[in-house]
ZAMARGU-4260 file (C-alpha; in steps of 0.2 Angstrom, whole numbers, plus 5000, padded with zeros to 4 digits):
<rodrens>
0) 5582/5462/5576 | 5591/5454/5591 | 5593/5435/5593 | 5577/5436/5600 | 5568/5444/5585
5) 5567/5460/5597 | 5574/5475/5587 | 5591/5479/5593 | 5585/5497/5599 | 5570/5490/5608
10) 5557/5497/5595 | 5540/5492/5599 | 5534/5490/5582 | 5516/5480/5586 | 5508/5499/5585
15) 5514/5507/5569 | 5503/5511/5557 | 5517/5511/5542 | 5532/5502/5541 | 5541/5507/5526
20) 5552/5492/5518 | 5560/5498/5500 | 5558/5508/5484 | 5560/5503/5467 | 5553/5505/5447
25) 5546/5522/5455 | 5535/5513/5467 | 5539/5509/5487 | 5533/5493/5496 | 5527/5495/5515
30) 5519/5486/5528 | 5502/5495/5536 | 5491/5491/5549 | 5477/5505/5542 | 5463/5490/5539
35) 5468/5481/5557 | 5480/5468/5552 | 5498/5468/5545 | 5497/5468/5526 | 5510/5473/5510
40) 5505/5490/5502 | 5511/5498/5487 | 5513/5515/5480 | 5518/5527/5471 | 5535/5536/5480
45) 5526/5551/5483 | 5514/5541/5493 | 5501/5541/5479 | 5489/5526/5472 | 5489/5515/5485
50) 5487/5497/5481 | 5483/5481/5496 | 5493/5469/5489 | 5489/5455/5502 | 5473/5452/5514
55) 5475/5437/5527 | 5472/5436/5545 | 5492/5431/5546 | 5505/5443/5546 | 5516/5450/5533
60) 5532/5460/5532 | 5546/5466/5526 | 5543/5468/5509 | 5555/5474/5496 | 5553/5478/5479
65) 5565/5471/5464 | 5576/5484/5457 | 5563/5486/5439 | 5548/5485/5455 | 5540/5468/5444
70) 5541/5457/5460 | 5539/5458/5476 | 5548/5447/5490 | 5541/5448/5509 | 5539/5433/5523
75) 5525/5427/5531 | 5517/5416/5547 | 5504/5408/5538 | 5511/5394/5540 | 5516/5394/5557
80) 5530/5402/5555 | 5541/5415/5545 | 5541/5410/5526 | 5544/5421/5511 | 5537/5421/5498
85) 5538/5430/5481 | 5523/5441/5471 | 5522/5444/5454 | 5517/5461/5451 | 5510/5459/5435
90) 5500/5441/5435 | 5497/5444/5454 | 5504/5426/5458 | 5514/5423/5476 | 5525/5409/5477
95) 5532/5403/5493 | 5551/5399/5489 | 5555/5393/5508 | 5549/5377/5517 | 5559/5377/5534
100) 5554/5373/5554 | 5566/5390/5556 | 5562/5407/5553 | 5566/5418/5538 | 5567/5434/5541
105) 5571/5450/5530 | 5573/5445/5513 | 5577/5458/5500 | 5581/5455/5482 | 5603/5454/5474
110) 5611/5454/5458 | 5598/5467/5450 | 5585/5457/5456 | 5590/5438/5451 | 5593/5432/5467
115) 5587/5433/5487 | 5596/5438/5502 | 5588/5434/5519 | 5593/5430/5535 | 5589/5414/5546
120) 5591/5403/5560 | 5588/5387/5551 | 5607/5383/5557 | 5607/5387/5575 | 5607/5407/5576
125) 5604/5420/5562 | 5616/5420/5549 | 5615/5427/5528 | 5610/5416/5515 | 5607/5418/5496
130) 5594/5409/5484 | 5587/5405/5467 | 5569/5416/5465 | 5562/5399/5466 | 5570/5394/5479
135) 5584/5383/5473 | 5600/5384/5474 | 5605/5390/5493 | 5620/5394/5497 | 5626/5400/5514
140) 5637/5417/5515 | 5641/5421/5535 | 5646/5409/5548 | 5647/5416/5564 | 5640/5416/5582
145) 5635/5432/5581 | 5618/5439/5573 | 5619/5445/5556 | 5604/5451/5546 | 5597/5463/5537
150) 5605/5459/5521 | 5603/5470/5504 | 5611/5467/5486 | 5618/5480/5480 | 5617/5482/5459
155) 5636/5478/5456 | 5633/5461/5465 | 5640/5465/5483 | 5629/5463/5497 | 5627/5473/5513
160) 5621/5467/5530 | 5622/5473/5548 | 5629/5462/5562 | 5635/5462/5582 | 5649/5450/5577
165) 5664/5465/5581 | 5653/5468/5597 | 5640/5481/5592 | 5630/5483/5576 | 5640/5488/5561
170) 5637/5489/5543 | 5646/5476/5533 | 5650/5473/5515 | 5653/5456/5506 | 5655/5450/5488
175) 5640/5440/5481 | 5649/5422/5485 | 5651/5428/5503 | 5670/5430/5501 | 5679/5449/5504
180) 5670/5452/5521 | 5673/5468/5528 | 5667/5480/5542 | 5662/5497/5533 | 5656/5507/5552
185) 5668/5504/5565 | 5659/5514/5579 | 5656/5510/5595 | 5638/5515/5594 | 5626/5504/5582
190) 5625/5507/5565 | 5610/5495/5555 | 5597/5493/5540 | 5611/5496/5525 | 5601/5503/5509
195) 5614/5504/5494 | 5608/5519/5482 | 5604/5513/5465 | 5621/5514/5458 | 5628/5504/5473
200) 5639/5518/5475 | 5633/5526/5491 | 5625/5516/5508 | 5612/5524/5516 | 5609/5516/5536
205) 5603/5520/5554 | 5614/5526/5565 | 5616/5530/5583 | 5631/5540/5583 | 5623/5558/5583
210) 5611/5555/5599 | 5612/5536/5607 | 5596/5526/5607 | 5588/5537/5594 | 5594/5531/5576
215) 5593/5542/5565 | 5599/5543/5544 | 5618/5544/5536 | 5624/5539/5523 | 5644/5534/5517
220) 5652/5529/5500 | 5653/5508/5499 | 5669/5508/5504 | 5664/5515/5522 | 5671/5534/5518
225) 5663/5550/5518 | 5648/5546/5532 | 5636/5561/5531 | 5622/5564/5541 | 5606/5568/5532
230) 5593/5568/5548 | 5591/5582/5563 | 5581/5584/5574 | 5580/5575/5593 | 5569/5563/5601
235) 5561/5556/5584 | 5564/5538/5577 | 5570/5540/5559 | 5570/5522/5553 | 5572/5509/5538
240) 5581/5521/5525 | 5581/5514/5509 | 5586/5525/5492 | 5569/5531/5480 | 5570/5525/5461
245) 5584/5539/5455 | 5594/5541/5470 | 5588/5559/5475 | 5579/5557/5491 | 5579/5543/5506
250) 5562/5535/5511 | 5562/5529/5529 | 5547/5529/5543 | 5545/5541/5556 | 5536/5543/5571
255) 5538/5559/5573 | 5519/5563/5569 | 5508/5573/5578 | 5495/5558/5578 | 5507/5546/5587
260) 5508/5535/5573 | 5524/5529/5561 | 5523/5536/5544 | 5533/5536/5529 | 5542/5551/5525
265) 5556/5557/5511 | 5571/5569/5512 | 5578/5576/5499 | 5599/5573/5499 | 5601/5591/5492
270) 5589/5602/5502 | 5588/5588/5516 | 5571/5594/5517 | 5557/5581/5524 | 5538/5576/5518
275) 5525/5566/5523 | 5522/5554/5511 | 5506/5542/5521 | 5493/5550/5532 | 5480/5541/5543
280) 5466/5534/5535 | 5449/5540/5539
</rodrens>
């Protein structure tokens, strides 16, 4: 998102019908509009066993799933404005764990899953913060005029974001206190939505490089090295990469479809082979 909260490629993402967020514990998290309204879904990450995890007449998104998949975290307006909130898997107990005037937006879990990431405008413009799960304990890692957003933990602690600070969208890495900062992209085309595999040693993210205005999926080494692209094909929106359960595949959305619609696809890293994974509902 921009500072506006318009995507920064001026997706239009009000018609989608799945809006893939994250993998984890062998399960993916994803936001669907199939019963009229945007509510958290899970599955399986082949696409199987659907489950409704929420039903309001608000709006939720981004949900990602904690490393083990026993929480979920995601924000919602039903309090006027963007909150997020965590879910219990298991007991099937959401806990909002923010109470500001600002807006939260994309949280994602850190440090195997004992902390959250998200981005805010609490302080002016949208900047990176950290928290307890229950909320405590906030501490604020990026300070800068630019927009940065989009955060991920990574399982050795670092954290990963995107942000325009350099002048375009780059991909950025940072230690878990927000010391060590350090621009991993350096292209003069955006690069956004970092995904670190399940070791933490490979970033998976959208890029613009191979056709400008059309993102489509690379991934490099955390260190910014050895960027590979792993989508073809023109014309087609590829975005929201984030690494399944064992690092094999990338799950991302696609609106590539002949029905028009976004859905959640998979490619395999060895093959680079792609599947469907949801369909429309009938």
């Amino acid at each position: 998102m921009d500072k506006d909260g318009k995507n920064p490629t001026n997706l239009t993402k009000t018609s989608t019908l799945n809006r893939f967020s994250s993998a984890g514990g062998n399960r993916m998290a994803f936001i669907s509009q199939r019963d009229g309204n945007a509510e958290v879904y899970l599955s399986n990450e082949d696409g199987s066993s659907v489950e409704k995890i929420t039903n309001t007449i608000d709006t939720e998104d981004h949900p990602v799933l904690s490393p083990d998949g026993s929480k979920l975290v995601y924000i919602s307006n039903k309090e006027g404005n963007n909150e997020i909130y965590v879910y219990d898997i298991e007991s099937k107990m959401e806990t909002r764990v923010t109470n500001n005037t600002s807006n939260e937006i994309e949280p994602a879990f850190a440090s195997n899953g004992s902390s959250i990431v998200f981005a805010s405008n609490r302080d002016g413009n949208y900047e990176i913060y950290k928290m307890n799960l229950d909320g405590l304990g906030l501490i604020r890692l990026t300070n800068n005029n630019a927009y940065d957003a989009s955060p991920i933990g990574a399982s050795n602690g670092r954290i990963a974001w995107h942000s325009n600070r350099d002048g375009n969208f780059e991909i950025y890495i940072m230690e878990c206190d927000g010391s060590g900062k350090q621009n991993l992209t350096q292209n003069h085309t955006s690069d956004l939505y970092p995904s670190f595999s399940p070791d933490g040693s490979l970033i998976t993210f959208n890029t613009n490089r191979y056709e400008i205005g059309m993102p489509h999926i690379a991934t490099m080494k955390a260190d910014g090295t050895n960027v590979t692209r792993i989508t073809y094909g023109e014309y087609k929106r590829r975005w929201n990469p984030a690494f399944n359960s064992d690092g094999s595949k990338i799950i991302y959305e696609y609106n590539g479809t002949e029905d028009f619609n976004y859905h959640i696809f998979s490619v395999d890293l060895n093959t680079l082979k792609e599947t469907q994974l949801t369909h429309l509902v009938k």
